[in-house]
C-alpha positions, 0 to 999 in steps of 0.5 A, a space after each residue: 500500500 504503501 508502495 502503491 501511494 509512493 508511486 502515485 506521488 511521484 508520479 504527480 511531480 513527474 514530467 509527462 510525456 504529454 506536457 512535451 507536446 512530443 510525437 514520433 510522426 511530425 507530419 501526415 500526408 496521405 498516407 504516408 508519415 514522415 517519422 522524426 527517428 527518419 529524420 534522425 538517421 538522414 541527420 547522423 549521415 549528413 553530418 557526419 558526411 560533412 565532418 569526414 570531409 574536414 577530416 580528410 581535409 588535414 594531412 594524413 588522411 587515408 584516402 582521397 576526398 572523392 572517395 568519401 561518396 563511396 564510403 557514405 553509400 557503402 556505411 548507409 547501406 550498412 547501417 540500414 542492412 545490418 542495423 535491421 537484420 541485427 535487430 531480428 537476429 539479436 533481440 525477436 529471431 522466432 518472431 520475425 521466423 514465423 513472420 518473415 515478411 515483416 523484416 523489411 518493413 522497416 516503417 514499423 521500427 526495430 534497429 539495433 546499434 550493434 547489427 549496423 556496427 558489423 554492416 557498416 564495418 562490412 561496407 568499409 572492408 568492400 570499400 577499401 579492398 575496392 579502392 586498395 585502402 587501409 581498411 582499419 584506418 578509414 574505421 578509425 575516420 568514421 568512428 569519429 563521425 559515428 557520434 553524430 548519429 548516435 547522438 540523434 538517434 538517441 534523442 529520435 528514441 526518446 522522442 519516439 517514447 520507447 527504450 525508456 529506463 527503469 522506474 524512478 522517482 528523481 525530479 527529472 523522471 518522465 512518465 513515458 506514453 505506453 501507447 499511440 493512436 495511428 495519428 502519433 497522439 498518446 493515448 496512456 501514460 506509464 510510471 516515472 522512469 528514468 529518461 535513459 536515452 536522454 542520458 545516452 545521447 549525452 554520454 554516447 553522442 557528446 561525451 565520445 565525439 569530445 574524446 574522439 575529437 580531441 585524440 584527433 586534432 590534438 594528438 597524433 592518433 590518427 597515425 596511430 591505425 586503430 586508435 581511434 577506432 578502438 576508442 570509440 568501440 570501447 567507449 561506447 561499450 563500456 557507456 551502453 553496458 553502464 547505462 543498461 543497469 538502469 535502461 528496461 529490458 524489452 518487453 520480450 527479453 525481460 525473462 532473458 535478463 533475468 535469466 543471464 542476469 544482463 540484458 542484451 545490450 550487455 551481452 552484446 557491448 561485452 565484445 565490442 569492449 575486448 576488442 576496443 582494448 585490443 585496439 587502443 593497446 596495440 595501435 602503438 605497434 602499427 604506427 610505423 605502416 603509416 604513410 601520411 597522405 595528403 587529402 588531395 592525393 589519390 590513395 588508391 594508386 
């Protein structure tokens, strides 16, 4: 009882998700929605586009400008591929077996961060075995693009209402809605939980573009093949696998949770911190295969 009337008052000081005047679908026409998360996956590829290219810019670059098209198309496709089928492999395998058509029905939601991290490394290695580039250093220049993208979509989830943290009664706790009508209005707000990807998009986005960006223009790790690459991968590992402890398991992976006693996040970060360290350690030893070349230069000749 008690319990119970604790929880109803913190839920009157809560922020409502109502009060933000927020909704996954910022305009209708006909019948087709244009969704803000869209619009968080164009942002993230358009600026970090642009900010590859002041990359390539400084001496030292792993390949020419005009080969920064190139990348974009291969790292997209790789972000919408593998994002999706990492989605259905890693978190509703038996669901989307039983209905396979709704796979590509990617309108509906349902990428995951990991599955894009392998399709957009793919994209790099048939890029760069294309061009005859240093596949390890073109990951260690978009990693430092990767925050953009991480950083919008982050705030695109919690706009969206989903991936919410675990009840709470801080003052910033945010009564998320639970469910939408077909137009994007909220029809049911839940309990008080932690605004968690408010808290990701900070540390994810903000806190891993500084440490990249600052390894980039104020050290030599960029001649340093995997440094950065490494930094971003273990940073965002150990972040995610943090921010886990108090982010909700999906409905449909509480009981896998508990079980294991991580969520799936955790167990997929896991990998991605091993390597990050393998990465940061060793990237002292491949310093010397490093031949700085000028941005106006072809690098594949």
């Amino acid at each position: 009882m008690i319990d119970t009337l604790t929880t109803t008052l913190s839920a009157g000081t809560a922020i409502a998700y109502t009060d933000l005047h927020l909704s996954p679908i910022l305009f209708h026409v006909g019948g087709f929605a244009l969704r803000w998360y869209s619009l968080a996956y164009l942002a993230g590829i358009l600026v970090g586009w642009w900010y590859l290219m002041r990359l390539l810019g400084q001496p030292g670059a792993p390949m020419a400008k005009r080969h920064a098209d190139d990348l974009v198309f291969y790292a997209t496709l790789g972000i919408i591929l593998g994002g999706r089928l990492g989605y259905v492999l890693f978190y509703k395998p038996l669901d989307y077996l039983h209905h396979p058509v709704e796979i590509v029905r990617l309108w509906d939601g349902g990428m995951s961060f990991h599955g894009g991290v392998i399709g957009v490394s793919l994209g790099i290695l048939w890029m760069a075995r294309r061009h005859k580039l240093d596949w390890l250093r073109i990951h260690d220049y978009v990693a430092c693009c990767a925050p953009f993208g991480l950083f919008f979509g982050r705030l695109a989830n919690f706009v969206n209402s989903e991936l919410w943290g675990g009840i709470t009664h801080v003052p910033w706790a945010v009564r998320f809605c639970e469910a939408f009508d077909r137009a994007g209005r909220c029809v049911a707000l839940g309990p008080p939980r932690h605004p968690s990807q408010l808290y990701e998009a900070f540390f994810e986005g903000t806190v891993l573009f500084l440490i990249l960006a600052y390894a980039f223009w104020r050290t030599r790790a960029r001649y340093k093949p995997g440094l950065l690459v490494g930094l971003f991968v273990l940073g965002y590992g150990v972040i995610r696998f943090g921010l886990e402890f108090i982010r909700e398991p999906d409905a449909h992976l509480v009981h896998f949770a508990q079980a294991t006693g991580l969520h799936m996040g955790q167990w997929l970060s896991l990998p991605m911190i091993l390597g990050g360290l393998y990465l940061v350690l060793s990237a002292g030893r491949r310093e010397g295969r490093v031949r700085p070349v000028s941005a106006d230069e072809p690098a594949d000749g």
